[in-house]
N, CA, C, O and CB atoms as a CASP TS submission, in Angstrom:
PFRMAT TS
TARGET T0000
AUTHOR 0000-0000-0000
METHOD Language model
MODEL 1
PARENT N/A
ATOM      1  N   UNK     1      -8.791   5.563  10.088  1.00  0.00           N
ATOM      2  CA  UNK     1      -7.966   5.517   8.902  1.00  0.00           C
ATOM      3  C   UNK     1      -7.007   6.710   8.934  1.00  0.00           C
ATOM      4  O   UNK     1      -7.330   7.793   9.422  1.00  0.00           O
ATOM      5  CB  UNK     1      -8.839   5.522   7.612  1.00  0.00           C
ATOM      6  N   UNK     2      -5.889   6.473   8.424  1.00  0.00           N
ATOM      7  CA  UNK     2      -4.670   7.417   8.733  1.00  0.00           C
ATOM      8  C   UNK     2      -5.179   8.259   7.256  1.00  0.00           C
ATOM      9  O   UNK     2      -5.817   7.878   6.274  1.00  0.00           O
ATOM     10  CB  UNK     2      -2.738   6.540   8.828  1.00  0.00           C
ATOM     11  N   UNK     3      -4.541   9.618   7.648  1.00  0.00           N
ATOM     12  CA  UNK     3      -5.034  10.933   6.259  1.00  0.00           C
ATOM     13  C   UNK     3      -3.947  10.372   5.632  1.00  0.00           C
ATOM     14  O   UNK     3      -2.967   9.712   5.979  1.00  0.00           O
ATOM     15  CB  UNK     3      -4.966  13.043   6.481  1.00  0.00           C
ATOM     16  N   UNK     4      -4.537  10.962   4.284  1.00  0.00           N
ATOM     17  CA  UNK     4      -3.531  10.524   2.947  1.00  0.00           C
ATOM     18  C   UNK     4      -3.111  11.574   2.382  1.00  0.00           C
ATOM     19  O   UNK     4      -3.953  12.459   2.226  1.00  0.00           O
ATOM     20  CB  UNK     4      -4.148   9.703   1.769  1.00  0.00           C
ATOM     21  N   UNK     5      -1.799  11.818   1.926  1.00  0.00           N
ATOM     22  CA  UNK     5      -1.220  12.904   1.752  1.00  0.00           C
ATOM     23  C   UNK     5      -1.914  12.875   0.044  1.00  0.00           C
ATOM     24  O   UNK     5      -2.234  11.887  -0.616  1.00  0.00           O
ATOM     25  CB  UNK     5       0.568  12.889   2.146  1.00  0.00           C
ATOM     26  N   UNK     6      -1.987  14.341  -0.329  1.00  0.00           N
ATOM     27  CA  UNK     6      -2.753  14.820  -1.198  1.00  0.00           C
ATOM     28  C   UNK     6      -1.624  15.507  -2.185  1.00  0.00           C
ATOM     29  O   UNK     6      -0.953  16.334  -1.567  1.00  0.00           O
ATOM     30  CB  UNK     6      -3.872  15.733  -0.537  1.00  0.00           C
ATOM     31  N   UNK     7      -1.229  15.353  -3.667  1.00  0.00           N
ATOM     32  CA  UNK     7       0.011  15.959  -4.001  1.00  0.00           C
ATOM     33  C   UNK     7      -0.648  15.909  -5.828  1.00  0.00           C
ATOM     34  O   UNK     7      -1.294  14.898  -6.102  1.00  0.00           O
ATOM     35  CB  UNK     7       1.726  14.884  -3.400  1.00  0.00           C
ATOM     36  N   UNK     8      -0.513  16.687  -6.663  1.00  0.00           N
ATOM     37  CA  UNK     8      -0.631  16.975  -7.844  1.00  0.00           C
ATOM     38  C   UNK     8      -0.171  15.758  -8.741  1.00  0.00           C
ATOM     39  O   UNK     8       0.930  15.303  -8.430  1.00  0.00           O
ATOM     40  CB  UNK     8       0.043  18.175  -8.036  1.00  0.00           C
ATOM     41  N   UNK     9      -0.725  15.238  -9.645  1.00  0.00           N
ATOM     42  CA  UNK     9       0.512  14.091 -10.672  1.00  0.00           C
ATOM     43  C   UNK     9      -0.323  14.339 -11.981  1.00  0.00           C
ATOM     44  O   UNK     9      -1.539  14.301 -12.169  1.00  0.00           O
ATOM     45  CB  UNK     9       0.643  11.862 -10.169  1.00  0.00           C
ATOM     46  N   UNK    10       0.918  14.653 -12.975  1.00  0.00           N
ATOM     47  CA  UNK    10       0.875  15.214 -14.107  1.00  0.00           C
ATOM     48  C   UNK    10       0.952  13.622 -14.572  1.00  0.00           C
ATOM     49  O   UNK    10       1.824  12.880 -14.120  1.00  0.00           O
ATOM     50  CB  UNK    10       2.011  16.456 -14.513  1.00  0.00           C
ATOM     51  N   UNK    11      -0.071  13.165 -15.542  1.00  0.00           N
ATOM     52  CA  UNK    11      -0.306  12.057 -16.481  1.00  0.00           C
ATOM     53  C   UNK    11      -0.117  12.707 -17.567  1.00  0.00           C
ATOM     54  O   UNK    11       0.002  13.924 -17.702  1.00  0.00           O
ATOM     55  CB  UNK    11      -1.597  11.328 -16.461  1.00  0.00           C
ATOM     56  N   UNK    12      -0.075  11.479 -18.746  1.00  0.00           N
ATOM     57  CA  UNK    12       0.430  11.652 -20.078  1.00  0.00           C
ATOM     58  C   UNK    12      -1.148  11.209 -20.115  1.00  0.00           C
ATOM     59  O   UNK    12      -1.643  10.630 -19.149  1.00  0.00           O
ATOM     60  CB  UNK    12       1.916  10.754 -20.844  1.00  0.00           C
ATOM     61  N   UNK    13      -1.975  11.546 -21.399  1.00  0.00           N
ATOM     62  CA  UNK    13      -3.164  11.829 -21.268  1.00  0.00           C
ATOM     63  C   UNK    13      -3.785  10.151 -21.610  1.00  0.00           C
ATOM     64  O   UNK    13      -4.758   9.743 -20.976  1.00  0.00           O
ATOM     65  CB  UNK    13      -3.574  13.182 -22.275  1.00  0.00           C
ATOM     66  N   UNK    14      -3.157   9.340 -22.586  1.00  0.00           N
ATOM     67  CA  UNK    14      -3.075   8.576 -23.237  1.00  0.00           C
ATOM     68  C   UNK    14      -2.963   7.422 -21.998  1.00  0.00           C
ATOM     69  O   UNK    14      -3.703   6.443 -21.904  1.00  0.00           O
ATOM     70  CB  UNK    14      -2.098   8.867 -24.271  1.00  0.00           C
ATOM     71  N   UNK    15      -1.932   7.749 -21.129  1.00  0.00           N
ATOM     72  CA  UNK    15      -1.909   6.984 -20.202  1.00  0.00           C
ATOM     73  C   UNK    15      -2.685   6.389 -19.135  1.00  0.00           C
ATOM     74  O   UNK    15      -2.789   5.297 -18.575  1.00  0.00           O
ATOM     75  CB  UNK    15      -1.322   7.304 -19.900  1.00  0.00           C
ATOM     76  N   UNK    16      -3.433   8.119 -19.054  1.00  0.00           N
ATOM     77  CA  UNK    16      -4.486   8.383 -18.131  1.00  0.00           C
ATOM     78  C   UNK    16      -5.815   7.417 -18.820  1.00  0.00           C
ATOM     79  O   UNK    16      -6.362   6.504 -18.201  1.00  0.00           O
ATOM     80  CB  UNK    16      -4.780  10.194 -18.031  1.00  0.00           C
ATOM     81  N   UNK    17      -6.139   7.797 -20.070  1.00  0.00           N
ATOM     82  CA  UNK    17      -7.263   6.957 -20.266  1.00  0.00           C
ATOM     83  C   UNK    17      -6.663   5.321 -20.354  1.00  0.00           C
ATOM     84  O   UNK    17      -7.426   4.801 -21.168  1.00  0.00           O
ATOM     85  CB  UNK    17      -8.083   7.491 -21.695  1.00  0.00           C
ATOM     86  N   UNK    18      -5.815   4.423 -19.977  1.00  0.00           N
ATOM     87  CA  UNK    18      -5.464   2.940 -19.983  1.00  0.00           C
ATOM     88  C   UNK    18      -6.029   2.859 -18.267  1.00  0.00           C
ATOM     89  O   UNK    18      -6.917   2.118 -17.845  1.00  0.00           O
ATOM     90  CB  UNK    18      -3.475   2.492 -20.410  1.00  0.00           C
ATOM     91  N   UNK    19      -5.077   4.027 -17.339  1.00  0.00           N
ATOM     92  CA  UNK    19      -5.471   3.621 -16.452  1.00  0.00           C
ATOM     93  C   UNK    19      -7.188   3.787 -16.211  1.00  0.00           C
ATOM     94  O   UNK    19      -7.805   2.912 -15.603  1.00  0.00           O
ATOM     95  CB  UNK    19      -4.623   4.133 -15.634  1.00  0.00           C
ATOM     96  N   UNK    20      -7.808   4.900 -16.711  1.00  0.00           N
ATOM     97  CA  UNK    20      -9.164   4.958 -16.585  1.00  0.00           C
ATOM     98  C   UNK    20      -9.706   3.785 -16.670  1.00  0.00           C
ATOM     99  O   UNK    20     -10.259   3.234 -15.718  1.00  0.00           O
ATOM    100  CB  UNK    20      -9.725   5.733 -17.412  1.00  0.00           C
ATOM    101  N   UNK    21      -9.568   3.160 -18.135  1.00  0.00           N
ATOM    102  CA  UNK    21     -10.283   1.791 -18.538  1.00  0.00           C
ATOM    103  C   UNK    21      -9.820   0.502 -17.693  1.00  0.00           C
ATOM    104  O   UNK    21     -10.420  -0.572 -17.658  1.00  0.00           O
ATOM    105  CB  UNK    21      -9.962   1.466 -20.131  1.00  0.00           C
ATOM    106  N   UNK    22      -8.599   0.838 -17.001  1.00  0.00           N
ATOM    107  CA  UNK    22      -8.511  -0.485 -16.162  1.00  0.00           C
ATOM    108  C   UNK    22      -9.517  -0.305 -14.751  1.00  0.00           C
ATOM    109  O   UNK    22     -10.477  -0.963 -14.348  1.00  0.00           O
ATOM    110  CB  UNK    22      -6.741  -0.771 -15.681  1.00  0.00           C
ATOM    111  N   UNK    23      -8.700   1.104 -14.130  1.00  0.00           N
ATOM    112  CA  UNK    23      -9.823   1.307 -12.400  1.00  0.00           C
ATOM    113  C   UNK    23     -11.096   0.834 -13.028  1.00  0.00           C
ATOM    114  O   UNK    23     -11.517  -0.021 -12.249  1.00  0.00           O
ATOM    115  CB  UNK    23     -10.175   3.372 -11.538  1.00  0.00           C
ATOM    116  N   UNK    24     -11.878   0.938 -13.972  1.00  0.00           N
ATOM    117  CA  UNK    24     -13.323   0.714 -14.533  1.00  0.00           C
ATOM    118  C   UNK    24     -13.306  -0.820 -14.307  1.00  0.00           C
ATOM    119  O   UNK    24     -13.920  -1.376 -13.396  1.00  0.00           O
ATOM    120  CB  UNK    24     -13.622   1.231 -16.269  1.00  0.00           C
ATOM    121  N   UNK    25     -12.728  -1.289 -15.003  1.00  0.00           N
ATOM    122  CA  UNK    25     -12.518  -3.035 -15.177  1.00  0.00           C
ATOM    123  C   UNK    25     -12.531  -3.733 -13.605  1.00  0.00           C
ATOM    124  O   UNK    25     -13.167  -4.688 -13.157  1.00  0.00           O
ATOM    125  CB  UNK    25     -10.721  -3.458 -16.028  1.00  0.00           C
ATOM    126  N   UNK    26     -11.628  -2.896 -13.043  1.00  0.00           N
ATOM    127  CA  UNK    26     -12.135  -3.185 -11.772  1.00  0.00           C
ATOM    128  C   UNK    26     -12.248  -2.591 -10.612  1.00  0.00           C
ATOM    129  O   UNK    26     -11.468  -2.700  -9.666  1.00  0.00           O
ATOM    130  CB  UNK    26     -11.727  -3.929 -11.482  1.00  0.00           C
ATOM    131  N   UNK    27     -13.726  -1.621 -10.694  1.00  0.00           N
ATOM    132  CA  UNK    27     -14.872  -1.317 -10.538  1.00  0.00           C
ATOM    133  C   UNK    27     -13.649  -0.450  -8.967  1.00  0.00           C
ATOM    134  O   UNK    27     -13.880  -0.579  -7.765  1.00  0.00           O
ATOM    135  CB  UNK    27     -16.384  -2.771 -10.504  1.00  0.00           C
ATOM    136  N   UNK    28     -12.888   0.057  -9.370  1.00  0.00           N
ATOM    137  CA  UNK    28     -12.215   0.623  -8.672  1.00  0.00           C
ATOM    138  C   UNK    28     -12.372   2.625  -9.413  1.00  0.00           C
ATOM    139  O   UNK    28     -12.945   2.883 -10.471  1.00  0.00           O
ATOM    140  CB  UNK    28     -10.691  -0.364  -8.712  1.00  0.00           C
ATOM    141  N   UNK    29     -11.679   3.731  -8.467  1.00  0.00           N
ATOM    142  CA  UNK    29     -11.904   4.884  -8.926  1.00  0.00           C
ATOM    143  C   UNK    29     -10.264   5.011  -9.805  1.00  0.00           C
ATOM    144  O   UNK    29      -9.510   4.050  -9.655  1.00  0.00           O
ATOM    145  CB  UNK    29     -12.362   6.024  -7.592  1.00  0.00           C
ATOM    146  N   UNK    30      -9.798   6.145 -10.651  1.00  0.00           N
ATOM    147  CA  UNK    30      -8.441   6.038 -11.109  1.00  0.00           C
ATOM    148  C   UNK    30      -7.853   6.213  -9.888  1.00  0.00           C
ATOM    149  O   UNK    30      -7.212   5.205  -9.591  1.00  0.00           O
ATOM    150  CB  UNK    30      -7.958   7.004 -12.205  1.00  0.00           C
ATOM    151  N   UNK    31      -7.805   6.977  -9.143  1.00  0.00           N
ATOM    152  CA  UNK    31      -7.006   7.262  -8.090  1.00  0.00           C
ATOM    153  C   UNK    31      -7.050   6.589  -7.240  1.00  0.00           C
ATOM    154  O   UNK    31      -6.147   7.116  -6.590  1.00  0.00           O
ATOM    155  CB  UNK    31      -7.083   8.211  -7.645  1.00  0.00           C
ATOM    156  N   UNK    32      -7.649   5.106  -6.128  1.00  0.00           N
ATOM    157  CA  UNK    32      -7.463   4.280  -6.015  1.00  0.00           C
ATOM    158  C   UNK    32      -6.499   2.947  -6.507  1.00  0.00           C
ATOM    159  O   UNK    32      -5.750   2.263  -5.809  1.00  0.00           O
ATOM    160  CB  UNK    32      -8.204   4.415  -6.004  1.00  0.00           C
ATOM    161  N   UNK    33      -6.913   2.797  -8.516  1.00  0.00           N
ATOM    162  CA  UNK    33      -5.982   1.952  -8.707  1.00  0.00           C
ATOM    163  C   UNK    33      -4.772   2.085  -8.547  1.00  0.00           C
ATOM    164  O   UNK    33      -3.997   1.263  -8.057  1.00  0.00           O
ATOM    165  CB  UNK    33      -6.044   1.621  -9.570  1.00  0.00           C
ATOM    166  N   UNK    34      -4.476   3.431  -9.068  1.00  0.00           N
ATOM    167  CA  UNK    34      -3.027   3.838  -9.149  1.00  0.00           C
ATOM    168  C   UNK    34      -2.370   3.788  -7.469  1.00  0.00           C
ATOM    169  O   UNK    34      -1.246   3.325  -7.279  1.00  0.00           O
ATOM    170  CB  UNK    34      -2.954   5.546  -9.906  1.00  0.00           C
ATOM    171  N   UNK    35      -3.074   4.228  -6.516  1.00  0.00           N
ATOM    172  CA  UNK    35      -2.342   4.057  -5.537  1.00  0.00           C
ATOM    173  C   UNK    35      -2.378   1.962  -4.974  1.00  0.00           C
ATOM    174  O   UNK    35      -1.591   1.480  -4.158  1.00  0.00           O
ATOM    175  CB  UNK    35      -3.046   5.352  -4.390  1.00  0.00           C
ATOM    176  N   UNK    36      -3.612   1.082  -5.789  1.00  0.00           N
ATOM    177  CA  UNK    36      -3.250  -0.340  -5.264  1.00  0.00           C
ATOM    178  C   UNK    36      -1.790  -0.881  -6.194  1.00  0.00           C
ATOM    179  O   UNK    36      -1.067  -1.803  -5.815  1.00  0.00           O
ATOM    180  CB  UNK    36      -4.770  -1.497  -5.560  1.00  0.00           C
ATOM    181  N   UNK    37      -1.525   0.108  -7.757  1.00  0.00           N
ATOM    182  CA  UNK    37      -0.476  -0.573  -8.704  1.00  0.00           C
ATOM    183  C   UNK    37       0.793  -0.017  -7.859  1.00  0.00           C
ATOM    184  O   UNK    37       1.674  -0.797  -7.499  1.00  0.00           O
ATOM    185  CB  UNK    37      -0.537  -0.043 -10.544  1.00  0.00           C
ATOM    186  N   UNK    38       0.851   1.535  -7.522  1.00  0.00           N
ATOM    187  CA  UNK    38       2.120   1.717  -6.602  1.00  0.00           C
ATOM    188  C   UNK    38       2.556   1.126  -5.373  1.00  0.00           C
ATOM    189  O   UNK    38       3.698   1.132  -4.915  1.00  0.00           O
ATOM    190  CB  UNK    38       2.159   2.815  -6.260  1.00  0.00           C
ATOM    191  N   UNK    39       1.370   0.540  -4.820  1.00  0.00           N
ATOM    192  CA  UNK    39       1.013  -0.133  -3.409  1.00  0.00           C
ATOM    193  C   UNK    39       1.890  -1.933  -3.979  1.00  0.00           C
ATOM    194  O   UNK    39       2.778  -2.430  -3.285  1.00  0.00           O
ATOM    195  CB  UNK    39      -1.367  -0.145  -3.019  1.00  0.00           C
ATOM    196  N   UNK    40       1.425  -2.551  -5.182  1.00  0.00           N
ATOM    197  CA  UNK    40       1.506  -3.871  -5.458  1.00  0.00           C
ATOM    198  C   UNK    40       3.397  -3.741  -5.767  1.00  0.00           C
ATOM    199  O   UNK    40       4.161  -4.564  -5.261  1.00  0.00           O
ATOM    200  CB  UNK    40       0.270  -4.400  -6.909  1.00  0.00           C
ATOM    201  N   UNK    41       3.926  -2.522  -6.706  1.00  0.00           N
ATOM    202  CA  UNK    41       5.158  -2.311  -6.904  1.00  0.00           C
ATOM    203  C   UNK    41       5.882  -2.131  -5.513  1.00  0.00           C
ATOM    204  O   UNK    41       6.922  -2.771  -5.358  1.00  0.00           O
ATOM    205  CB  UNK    41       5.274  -1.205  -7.808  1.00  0.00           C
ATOM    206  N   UNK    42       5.484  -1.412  -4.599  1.00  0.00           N
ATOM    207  CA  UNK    42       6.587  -1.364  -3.747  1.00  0.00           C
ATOM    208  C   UNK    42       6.962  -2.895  -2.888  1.00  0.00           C
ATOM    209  O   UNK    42       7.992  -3.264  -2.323  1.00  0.00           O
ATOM    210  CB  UNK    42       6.226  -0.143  -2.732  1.00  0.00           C
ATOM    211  N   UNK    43       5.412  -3.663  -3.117  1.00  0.00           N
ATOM    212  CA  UNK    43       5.643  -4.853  -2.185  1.00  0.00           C
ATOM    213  C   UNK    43       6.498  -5.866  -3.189  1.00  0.00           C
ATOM    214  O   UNK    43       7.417  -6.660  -2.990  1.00  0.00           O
ATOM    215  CB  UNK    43       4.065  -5.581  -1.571  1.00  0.00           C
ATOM    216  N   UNK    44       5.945  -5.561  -4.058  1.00  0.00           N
ATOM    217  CA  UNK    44       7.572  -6.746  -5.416  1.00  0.00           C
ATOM    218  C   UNK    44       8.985  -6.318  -4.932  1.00  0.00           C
ATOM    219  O   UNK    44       9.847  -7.077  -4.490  1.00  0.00           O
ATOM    220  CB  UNK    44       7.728  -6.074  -7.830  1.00  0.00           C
ATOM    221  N   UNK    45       9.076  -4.970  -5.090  1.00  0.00           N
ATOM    222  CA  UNK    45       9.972  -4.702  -4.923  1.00  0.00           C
ATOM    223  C   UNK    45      10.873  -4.535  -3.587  1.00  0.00           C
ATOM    224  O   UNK    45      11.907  -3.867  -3.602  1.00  0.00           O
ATOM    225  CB  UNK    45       9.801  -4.029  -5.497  1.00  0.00           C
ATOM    226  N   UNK    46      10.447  -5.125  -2.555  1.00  0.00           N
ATOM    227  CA  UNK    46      10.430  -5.404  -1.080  1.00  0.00           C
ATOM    228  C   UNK    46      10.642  -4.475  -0.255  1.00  0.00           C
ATOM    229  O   UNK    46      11.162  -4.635   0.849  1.00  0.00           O
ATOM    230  CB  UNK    46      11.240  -6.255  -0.713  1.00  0.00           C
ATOM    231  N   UNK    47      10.149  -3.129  -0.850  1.00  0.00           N
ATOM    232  CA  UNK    47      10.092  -1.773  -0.176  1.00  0.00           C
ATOM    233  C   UNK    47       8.963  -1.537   0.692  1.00  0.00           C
ATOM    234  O   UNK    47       8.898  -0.347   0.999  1.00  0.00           O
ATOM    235  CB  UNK    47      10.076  -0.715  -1.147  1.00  0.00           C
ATOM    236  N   UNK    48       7.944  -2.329   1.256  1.00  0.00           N
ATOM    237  CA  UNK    48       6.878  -2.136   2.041  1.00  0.00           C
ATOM    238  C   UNK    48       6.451  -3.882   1.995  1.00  0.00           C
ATOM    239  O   UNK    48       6.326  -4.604   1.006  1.00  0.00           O
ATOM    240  CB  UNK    48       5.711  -0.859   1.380  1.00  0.00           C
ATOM    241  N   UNK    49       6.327  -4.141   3.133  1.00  0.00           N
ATOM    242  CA  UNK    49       5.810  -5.419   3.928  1.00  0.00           C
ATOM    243  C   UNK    49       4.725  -5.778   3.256  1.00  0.00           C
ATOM    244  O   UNK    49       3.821  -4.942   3.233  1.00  0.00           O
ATOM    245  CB  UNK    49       5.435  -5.247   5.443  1.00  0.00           C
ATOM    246  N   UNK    50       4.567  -6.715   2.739  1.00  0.00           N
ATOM    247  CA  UNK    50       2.960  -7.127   2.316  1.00  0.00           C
ATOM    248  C   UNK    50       2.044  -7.258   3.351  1.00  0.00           C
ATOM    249  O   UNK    50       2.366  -7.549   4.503  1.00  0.00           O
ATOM    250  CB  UNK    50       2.823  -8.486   1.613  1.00  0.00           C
ATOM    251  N   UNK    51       0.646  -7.003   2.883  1.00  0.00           N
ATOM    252  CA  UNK    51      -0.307  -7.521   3.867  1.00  0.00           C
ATOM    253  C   UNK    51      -0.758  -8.843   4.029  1.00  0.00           C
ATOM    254  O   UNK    51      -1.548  -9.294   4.859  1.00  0.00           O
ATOM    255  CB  UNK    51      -1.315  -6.931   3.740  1.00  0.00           C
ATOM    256  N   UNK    52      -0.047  -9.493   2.973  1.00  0.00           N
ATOM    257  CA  UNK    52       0.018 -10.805   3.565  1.00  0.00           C
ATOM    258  C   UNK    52       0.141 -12.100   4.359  1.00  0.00           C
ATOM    259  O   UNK    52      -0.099 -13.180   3.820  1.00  0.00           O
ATOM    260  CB  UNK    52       0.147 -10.862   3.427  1.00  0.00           C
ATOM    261  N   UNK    53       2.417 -11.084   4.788  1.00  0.00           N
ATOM    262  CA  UNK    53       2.997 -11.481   5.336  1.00  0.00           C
ATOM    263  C   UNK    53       2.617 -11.612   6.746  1.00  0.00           C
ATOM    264  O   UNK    53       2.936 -12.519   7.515  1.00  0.00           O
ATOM    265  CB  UNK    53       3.817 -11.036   5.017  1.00  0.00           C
ATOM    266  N   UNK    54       1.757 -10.392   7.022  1.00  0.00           N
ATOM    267  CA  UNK    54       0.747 -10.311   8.442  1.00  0.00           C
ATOM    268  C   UNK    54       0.418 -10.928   8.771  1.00  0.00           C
ATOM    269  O   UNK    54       0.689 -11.306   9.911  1.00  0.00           O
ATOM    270  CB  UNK    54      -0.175  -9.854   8.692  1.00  0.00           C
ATOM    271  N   UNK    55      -0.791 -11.729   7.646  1.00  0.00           N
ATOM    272  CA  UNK    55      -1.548 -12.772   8.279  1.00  0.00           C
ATOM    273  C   UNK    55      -0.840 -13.992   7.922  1.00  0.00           C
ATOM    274  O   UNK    55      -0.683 -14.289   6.737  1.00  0.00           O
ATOM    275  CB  UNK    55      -3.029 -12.809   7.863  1.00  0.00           C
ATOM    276  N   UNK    56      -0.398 -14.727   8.882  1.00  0.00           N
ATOM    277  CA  UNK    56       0.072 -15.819   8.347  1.00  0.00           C
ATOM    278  C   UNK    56      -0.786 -17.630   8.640  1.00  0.00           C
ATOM    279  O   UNK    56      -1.241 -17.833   9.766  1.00  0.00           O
ATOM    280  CB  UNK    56       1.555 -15.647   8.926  1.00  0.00           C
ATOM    281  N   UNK    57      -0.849 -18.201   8.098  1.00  0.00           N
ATOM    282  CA  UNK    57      -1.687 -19.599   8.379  1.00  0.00           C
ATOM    283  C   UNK    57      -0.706 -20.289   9.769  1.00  0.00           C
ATOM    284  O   UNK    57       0.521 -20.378   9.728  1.00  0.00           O
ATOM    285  CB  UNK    57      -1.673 -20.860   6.651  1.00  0.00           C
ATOM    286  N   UNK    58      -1.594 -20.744  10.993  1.00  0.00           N
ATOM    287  CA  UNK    58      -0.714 -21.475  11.775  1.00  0.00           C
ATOM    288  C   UNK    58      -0.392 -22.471  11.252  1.00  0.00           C
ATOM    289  O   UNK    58      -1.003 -22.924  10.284  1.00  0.00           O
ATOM    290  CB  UNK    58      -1.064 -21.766  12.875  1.00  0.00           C
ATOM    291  N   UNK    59       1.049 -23.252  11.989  1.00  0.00           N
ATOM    292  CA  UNK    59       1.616 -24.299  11.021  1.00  0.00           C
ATOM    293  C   UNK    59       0.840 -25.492  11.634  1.00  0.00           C
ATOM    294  O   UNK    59       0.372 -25.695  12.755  1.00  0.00           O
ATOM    295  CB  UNK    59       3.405 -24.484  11.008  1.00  0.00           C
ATOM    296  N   UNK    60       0.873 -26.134  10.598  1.00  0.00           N
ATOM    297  CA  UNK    60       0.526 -27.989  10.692  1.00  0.00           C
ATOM    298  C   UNK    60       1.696 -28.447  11.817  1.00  0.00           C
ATOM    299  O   UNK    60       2.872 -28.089  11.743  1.00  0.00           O
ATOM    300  CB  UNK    60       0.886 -29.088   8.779  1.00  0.00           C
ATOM    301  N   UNK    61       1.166 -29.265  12.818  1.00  0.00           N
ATOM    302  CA  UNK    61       1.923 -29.889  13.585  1.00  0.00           C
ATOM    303  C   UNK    61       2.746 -31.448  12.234  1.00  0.00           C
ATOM    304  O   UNK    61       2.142 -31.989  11.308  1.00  0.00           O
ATOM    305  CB  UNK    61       0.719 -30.364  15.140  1.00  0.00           C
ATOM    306  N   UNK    62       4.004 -31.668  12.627  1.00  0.00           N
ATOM    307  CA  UNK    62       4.869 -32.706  11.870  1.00  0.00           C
ATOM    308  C   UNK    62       3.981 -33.961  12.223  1.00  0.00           C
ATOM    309  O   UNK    62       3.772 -34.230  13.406  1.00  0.00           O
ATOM    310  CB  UNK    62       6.608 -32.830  12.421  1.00  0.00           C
ATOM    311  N   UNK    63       3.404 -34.805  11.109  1.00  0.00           N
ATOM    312  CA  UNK    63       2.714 -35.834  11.532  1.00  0.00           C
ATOM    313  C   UNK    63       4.022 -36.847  11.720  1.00  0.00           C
ATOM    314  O   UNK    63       3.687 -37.952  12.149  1.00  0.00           O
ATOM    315  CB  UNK    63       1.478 -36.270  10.477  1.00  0.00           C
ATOM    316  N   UNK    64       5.229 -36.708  11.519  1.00  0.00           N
ATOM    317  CA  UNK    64       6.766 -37.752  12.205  1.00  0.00           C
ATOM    318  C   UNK    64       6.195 -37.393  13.731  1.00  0.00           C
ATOM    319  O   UNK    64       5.953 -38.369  14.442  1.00  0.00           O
ATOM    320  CB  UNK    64       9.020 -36.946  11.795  1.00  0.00           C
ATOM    321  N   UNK    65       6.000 -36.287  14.196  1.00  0.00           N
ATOM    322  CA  UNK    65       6.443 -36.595  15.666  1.00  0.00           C
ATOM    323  C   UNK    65       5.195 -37.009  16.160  1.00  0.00           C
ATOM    324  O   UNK    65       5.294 -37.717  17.162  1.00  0.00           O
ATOM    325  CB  UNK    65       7.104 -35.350  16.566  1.00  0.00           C
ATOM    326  N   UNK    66       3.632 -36.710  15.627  1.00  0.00           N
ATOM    327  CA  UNK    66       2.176 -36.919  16.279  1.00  0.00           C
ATOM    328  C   UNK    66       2.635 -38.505  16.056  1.00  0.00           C
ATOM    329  O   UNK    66       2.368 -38.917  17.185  1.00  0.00           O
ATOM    330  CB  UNK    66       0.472 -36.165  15.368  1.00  0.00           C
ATOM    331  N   UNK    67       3.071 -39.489  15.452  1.00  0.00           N
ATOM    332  CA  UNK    67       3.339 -40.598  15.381  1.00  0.00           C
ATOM    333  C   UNK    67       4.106 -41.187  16.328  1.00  0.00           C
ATOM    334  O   UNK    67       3.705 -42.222  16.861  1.00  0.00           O
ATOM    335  CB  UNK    67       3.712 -40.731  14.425  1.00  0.00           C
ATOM    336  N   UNK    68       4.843 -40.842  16.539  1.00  0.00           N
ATOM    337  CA  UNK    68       6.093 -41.007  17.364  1.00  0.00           C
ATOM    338  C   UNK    68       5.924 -41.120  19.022  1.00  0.00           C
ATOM    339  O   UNK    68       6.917 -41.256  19.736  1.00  0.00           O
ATOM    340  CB  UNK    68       7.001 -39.751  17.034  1.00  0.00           C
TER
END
């Protein structure tokens, strides 16, 4: 696993406990979620490749031409 850069972030306190009660909800730490919600924003925003796009399903062969 590649090191993760380590850097200070000043929360609004109010904020901090929404995100608390969400990482909880799902059974994630705060500092985890926040890096999967910045992780989910950059891929909307098409600034980082999804891990989706990776895996992709092979395609169905055209049943026109298996006929044919």
């Amino acid at each position: 696993m590649a090191a993760k850069k380590n850097f200070p972030l000043r929360l609004d306190p109010k904020l901090y406990e929404v995100l608390e009660r969400w990482a909880a909800d799902d059974f994630r730490s705060v500092n985890s979620h926040i890096e999967y919600l910045l992780r989910e924003a950059a891929v909307r925003a098409g600034r980082l490749p999804s891990s989706r796009s990776a895996v992709r399903k092979p395609q169905e062969p055209d049943r026109m031409t298996e006929e044919n």
